[in-house]
C-alpha positions as CSV (number, residue, x, y, z in Angstrom):
1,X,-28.1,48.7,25.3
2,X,-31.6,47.5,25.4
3,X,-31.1,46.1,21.8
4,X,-27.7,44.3,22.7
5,X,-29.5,42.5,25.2
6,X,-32.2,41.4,22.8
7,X,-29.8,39.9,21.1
8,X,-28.1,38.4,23.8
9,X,-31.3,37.0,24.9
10,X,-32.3,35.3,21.7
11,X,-29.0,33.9,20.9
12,X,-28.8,32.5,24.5
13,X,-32.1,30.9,24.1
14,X,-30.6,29.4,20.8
15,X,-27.8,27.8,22.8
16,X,-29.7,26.4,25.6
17,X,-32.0,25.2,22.8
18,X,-29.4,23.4,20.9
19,X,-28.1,22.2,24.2
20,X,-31.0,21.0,25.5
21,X,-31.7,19.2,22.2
22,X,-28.4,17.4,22.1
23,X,-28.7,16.2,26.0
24,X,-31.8,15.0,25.1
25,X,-30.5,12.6,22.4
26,X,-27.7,11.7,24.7
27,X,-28.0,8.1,25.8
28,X,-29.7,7.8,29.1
29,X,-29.9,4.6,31.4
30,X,-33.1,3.3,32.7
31,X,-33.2,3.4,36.2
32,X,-35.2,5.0,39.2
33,X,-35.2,5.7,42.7
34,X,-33.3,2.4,44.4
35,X,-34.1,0.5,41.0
36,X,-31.9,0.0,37.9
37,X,-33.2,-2.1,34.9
38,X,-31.1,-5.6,34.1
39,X,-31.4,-7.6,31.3
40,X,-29.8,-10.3,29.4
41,X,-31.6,-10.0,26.3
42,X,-33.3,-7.0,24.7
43,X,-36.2,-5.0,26.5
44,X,-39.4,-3.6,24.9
45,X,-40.7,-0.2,24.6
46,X,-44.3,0.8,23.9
47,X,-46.7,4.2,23.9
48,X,-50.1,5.1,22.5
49,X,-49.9,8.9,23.1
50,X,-51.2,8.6,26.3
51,X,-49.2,6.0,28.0
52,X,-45.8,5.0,27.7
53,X,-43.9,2.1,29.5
54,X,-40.4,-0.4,28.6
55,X,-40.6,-3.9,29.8
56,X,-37.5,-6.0,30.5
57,X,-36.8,-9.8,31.3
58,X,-34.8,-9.2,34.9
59,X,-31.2,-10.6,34.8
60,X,-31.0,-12.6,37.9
61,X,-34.5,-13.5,38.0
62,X,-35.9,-13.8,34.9
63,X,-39.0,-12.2,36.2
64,X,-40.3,-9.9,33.7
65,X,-40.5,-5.9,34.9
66,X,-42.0,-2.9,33.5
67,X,-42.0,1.0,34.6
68,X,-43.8,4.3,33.5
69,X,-42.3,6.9,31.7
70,X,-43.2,10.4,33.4
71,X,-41.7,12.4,30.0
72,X,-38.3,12.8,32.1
73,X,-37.7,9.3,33.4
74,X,-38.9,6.2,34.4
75,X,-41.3,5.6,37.5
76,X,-41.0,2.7,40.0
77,X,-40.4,-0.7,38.6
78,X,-42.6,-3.5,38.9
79,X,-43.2,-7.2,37.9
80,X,-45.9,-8.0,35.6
81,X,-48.1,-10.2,37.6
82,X,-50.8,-10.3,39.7
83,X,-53.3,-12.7,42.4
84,X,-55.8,-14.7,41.4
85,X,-57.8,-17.4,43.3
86,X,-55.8,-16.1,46.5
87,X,-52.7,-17.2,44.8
88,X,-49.6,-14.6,43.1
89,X,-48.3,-15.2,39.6
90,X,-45.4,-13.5,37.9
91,X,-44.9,-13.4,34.1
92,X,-40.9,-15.3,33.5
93,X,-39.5,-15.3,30.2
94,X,-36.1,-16.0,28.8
95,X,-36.8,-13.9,25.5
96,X,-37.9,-10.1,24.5
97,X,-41.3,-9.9,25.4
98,X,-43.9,-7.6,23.1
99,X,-46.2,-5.1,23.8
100,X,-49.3,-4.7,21.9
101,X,-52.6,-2.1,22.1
102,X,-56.4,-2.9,20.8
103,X,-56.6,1.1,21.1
104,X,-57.8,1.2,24.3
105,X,-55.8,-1.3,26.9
106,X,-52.2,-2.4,26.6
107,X,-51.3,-6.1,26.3
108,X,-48.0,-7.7,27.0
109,X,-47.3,-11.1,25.0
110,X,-44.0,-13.4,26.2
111,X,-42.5,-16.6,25.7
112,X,-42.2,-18.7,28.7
113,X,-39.1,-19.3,30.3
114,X,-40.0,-23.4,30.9
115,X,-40.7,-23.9,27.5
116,X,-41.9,-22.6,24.5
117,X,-45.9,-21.7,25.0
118,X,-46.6,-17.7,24.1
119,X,-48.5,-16.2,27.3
120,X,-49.8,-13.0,27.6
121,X,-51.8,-10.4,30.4
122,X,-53.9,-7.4,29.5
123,X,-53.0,-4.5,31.3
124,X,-55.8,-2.3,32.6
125,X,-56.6,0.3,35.6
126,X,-53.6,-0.3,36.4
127,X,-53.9,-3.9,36.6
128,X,-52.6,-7.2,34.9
129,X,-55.4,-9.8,34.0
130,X,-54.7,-13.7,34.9
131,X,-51.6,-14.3,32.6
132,X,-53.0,-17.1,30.2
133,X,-51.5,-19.4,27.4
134,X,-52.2,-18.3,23.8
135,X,-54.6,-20.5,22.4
136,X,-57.7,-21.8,20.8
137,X,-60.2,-25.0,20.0
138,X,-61.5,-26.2,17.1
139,X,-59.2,-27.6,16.4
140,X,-57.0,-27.4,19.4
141,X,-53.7,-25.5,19.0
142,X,-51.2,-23.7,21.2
143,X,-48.4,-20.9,20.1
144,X,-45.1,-22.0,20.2
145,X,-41.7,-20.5,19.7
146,X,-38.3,-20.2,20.7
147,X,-37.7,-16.8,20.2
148,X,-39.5,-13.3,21.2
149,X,-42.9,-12.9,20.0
150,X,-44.0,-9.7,18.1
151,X,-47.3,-8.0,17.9
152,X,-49.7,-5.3,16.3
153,X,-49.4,-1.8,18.5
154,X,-52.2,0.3,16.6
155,X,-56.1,-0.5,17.2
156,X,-58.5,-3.4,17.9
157,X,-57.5,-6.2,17.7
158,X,-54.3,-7.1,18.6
159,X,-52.8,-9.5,16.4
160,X,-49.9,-11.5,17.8
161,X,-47.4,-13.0,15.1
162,X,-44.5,-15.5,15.8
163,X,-41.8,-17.9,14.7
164,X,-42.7,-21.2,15.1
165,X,-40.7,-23.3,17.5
166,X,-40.1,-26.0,14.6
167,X,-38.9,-24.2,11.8
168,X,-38.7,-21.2,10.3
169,X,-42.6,-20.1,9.3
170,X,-43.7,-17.3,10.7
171,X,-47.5,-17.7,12.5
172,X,-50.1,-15.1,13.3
173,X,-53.5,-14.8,15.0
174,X,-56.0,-12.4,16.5
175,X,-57.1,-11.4,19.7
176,X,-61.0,-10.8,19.6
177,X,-62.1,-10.1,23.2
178,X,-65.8,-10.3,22.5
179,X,-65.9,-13.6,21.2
180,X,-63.6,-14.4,23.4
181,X,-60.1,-15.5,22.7
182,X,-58.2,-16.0,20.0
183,X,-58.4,-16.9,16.4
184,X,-57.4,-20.0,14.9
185,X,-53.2,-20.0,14.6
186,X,-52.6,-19.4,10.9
187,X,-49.2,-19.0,8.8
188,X,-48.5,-15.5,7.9
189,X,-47.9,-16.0,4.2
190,X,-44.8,-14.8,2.6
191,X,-41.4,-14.4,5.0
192,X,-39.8,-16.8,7.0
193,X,-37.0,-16.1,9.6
194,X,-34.9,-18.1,12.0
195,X,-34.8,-15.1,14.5
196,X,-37.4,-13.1,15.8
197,X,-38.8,-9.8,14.1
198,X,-40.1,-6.8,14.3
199,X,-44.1,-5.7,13.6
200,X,-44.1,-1.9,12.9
201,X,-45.3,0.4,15.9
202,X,-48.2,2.5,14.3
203,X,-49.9,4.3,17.1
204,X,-53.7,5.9,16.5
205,X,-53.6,4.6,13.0
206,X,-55.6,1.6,10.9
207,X,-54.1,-0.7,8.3
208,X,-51.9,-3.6,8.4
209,X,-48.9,-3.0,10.1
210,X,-45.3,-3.6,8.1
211,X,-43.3,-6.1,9.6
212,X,-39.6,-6.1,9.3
213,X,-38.1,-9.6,9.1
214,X,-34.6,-10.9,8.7
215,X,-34.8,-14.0,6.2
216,X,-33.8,-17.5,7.4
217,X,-31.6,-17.4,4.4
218,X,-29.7,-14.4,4.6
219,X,-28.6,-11.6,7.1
220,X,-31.0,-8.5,5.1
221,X,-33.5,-7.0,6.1
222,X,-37.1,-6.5,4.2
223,X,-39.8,-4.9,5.2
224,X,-43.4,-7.1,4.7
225,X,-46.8,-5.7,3.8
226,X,-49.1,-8.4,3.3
227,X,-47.4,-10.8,0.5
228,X,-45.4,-8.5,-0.7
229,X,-41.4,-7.1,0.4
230,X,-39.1,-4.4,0.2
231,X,-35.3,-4.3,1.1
232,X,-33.7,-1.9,3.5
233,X,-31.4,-1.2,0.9
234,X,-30.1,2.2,-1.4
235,X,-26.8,2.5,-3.4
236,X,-24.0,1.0,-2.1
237,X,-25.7,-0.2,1.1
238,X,-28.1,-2.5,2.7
239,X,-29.2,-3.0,6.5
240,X,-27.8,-6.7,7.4
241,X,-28.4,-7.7,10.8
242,X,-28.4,-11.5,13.3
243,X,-31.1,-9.7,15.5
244,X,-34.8,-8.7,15.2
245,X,-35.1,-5.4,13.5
246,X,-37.4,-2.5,15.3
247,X,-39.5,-0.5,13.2
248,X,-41.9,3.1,14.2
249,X,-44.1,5.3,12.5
250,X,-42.2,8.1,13.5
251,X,-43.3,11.7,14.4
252,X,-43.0,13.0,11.4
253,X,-44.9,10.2,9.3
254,X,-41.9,8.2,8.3
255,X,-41.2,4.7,8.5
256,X,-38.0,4.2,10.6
257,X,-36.5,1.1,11.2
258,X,-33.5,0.7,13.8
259,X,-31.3,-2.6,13.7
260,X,-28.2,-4.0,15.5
261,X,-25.7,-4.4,13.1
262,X,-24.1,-8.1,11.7
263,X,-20.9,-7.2,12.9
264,X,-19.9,-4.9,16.1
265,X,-22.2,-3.8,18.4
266,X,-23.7,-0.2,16.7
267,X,-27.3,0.5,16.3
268,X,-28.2,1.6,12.6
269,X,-31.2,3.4,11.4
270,X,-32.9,4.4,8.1
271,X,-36.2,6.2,7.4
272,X,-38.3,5.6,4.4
273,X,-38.3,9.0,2.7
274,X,-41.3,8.4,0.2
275,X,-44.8,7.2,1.2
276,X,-45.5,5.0,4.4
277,X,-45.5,1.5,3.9
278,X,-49.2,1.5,4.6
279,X,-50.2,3.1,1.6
280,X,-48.5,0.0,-0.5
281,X,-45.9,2.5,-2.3
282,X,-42.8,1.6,-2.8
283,X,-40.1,3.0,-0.1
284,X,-37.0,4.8,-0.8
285,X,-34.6,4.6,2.0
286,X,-32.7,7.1,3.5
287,X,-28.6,6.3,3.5
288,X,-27.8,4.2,6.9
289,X,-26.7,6.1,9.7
290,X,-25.6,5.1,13.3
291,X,-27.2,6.2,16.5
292,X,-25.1,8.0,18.4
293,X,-23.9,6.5,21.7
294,X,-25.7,3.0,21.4
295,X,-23.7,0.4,21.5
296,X,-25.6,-3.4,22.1
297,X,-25.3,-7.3,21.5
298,X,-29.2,-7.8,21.6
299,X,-32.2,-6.5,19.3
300,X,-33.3,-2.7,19.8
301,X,-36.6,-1.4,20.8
302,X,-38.4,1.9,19.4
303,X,-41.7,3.3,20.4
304,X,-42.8,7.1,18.6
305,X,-46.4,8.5,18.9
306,X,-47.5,12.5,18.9
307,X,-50.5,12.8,21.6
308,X,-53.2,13.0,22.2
309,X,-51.1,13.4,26.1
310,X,-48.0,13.3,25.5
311,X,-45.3,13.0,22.5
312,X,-42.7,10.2,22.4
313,X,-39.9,9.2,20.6
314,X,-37.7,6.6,22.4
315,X,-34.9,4.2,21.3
316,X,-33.9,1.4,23.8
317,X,-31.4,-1.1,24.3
318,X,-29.2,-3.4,26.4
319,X,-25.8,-2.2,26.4
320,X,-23.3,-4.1,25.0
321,X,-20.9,-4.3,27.7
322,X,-23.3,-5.4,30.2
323,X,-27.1,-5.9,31.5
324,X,-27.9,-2.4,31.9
325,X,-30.8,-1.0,29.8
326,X,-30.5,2.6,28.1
327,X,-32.1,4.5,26.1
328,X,-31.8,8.2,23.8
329,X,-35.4,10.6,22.7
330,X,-35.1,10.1,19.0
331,X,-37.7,12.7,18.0
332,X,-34.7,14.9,16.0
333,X,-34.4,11.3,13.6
334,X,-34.5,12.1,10.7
C-alpha cells in the first residue's frame, strides 16, 4: 500500500509538473488590479536578473506606461514621467519605445510623438530623471527617426542605435554618463533597413551585441555583428518578416530570435544551435517554429536573463485582433 502511494505520489507530481509547465507557456494578458495594458503598436520588455518591467505606448493617450513584474504578474501601471522645476512631464511616443541597461540603472529611449527627435529618461530608485533629447555638440547633431529606436541591454554604456528619419542608414551612439552625454551620432556600418530592428538582449554579459535587421531591400532577416551578417535561414526555410525582429540570449545560452511573420499574424522563432553570435562563429539555425497562442500585427518583444534575483523568460505582444498586450514565459524554448 505504502509503495502504491509512492507511486501515486510521484506520478501526480509529474502531472501537476507538466501542467504547470504548459499553463505557464499559455498566453497571458497584461493587466493588473483596475489596469489593463493598451497599445496600438508593439510594447517593450526588459530584465537584468534583478528587475524586470514591459513598457507600452497607451492607446488613447499616447502616454507611454510601464509596470513591474512580481514573477507572477504585473504590478501597478504607471506613466514614465516625472517633475522638474515644479512642473510634470510625461514621456509620448507614437512608436515602440526601447529599454536599455549600463549594468546598473535602466534607461528607456523613445521617439517623440510631435516629431521625430529620440528622447530618453534614466530610471533609478525608483525614479525617472528629466526626459531629455538625444544629442551632442561639436558639431551639433540631434537623433532622428521615424520609427522605434533600439538599444544595447547588457553593461555600461548604453549604446542607442536607430534608423535615420531620411533614409534607410542605420545610426548609433553612446551614452557616457561621466563625461556627460552622448557621443558624436555615427552610421553603424554595414545594414540598412526601412523599418526598425532589433539589438540582441544580453543581460550580465560584455561584447557587442548582435543586432537583427530586416534589409530595406528585402523582407529576410540577418543577424549583424559588427560588419559582418548571417541569415535566419536553414534548408527549405528562411525567417521573412515587415516588422522589427526581437532577439535574447536565452537561458540556456542560445541566440533566439522571435519575428512576426510577412504574411498572417503568427509569431515565429528560431534559436542558433551552434556558438553565440558573440563569439563571431557562424550560427546554425534551428528549423522555424510558431509560438503557440500568439497571434499579432505589430513587432514582438523578448527579454530572458537567469539571476542573480530572479529568472525570466518572457515573450510579448499586441494581439492582433485588438490593443491588448499579452504575453507567454518562454523559458521551455528551445
Amino acid at each position: 500500500m505504502t509503495e502504491s502511494i509512492v507511486k501515486l505520489s510521484a506520478g501526480l507530481a509529474l502531472l501537476l509538473s507538466i501542467l504547470a509547465s504548459q499553463a505557464l507557456s499559455q498566453p497571458m494578458q497584461v493587466k493588473g488590479v483596475g489596469w489593463t495594458a493598451s497599445t496600438n503598436v508593439g510594447p517593450a520588455l526588459a530584465t537584468d536578473g534583478v528587475n524586470a518591467y514591459i513598457a507600452w505606448v497607451d492607446s488613447a493617450t499616447s502616454d507611454i506606461y510601464f509596470a513591474t513584474y512580481t514573477g507572477t504578474g504585473w504590478a501597478s501601471a504607471q506613466t514614465v514621467s516625472g517633475t522638474s522645476g515644479g512642473k510634470k512631464w510625461t514621456a509620448m511616443s507614437d512608436a515602440t519605445p526601447a529599454w536599455g541597461s549600463d549594468g546598473t540603472n535602466f534607461y528607456l529611449l523613445w521617439k517623440g510623438k510631435s516629431g521625430n527627435d529620440i528622447w530618453f529618461s534614466e530610471y533609478s530608485d525608483g525614479a525617472w530623471s528629466l526626459q531629455a533629447v538625444v544629442q551632442g555638440a561639436d558639431p551639433s547633431w540631434t537623433a532622428e527617426t521615424d520609427v522605434a529606436p533600439a538599444a544595447t541591454f547588457e553593461s555600461w554604456p548604453v549604446t542607442l542605435y536607430w534608423k535615420g528619419a531620411f533614409g534607410n542608414k542605420i545610426w548609433t551612439s553612446t551614452f557616457n554618463f561621466m563625461s556627460p552625454g552622448w557621443t558624436t551620432q555615427l552610421v553603424n556600418g554595414g545594414p540598412t533597413t526601412n523599418v526598425a530592428f532589433g539589438v540582441e538582449a544580453c543581460p550580465n554579459t560584455t561584447g557587442v551585441a548582435p543586432l537583427f535587421v530586416k534589409p530595406a531591400s528585402s523582407n529576410d532577416i540577418f543577424a549583424w555583428l559588427d560588419a559582418t551578417s548571417f541569415q535566419v535561414s536553414g534548408p527549405g526555410w528562411k525567417a521573412e518578416t515587415t516588422q522589427a525582429p526581437a532577439a535574447a540570449l536565452n537561458l540556456n545560452g542560445n541566440d533566439i530570435v522571435f519575428w512576426t511573420g510577412q504574411t498572417g499574424t503568427s509569431i515565429w522563432y528560431s534559436y542558433n544551435e551552434s556558438l553565440p553570435l558573440v563569439f563571431l562563429g557562424a550560427p546554425v539555425w534551428s528549423q522555424q517554429k510558431t509560438v503557440t497562442g500568439a497571434k499579432t500585427n505589430a513587432a514582438p518583444t523578448v527579454a530572458e536573463a537567469n539571476g542573480p534575483s530572479m529568472v525570466v523568460a518572457l515573450l510579448a505582444w499586441k494581439n492582433a485582433s485588438d490593443t491588448s498586450i499579452w504575453y507567454s514565459d518562454v523559458s521551455t524554448l528551445p
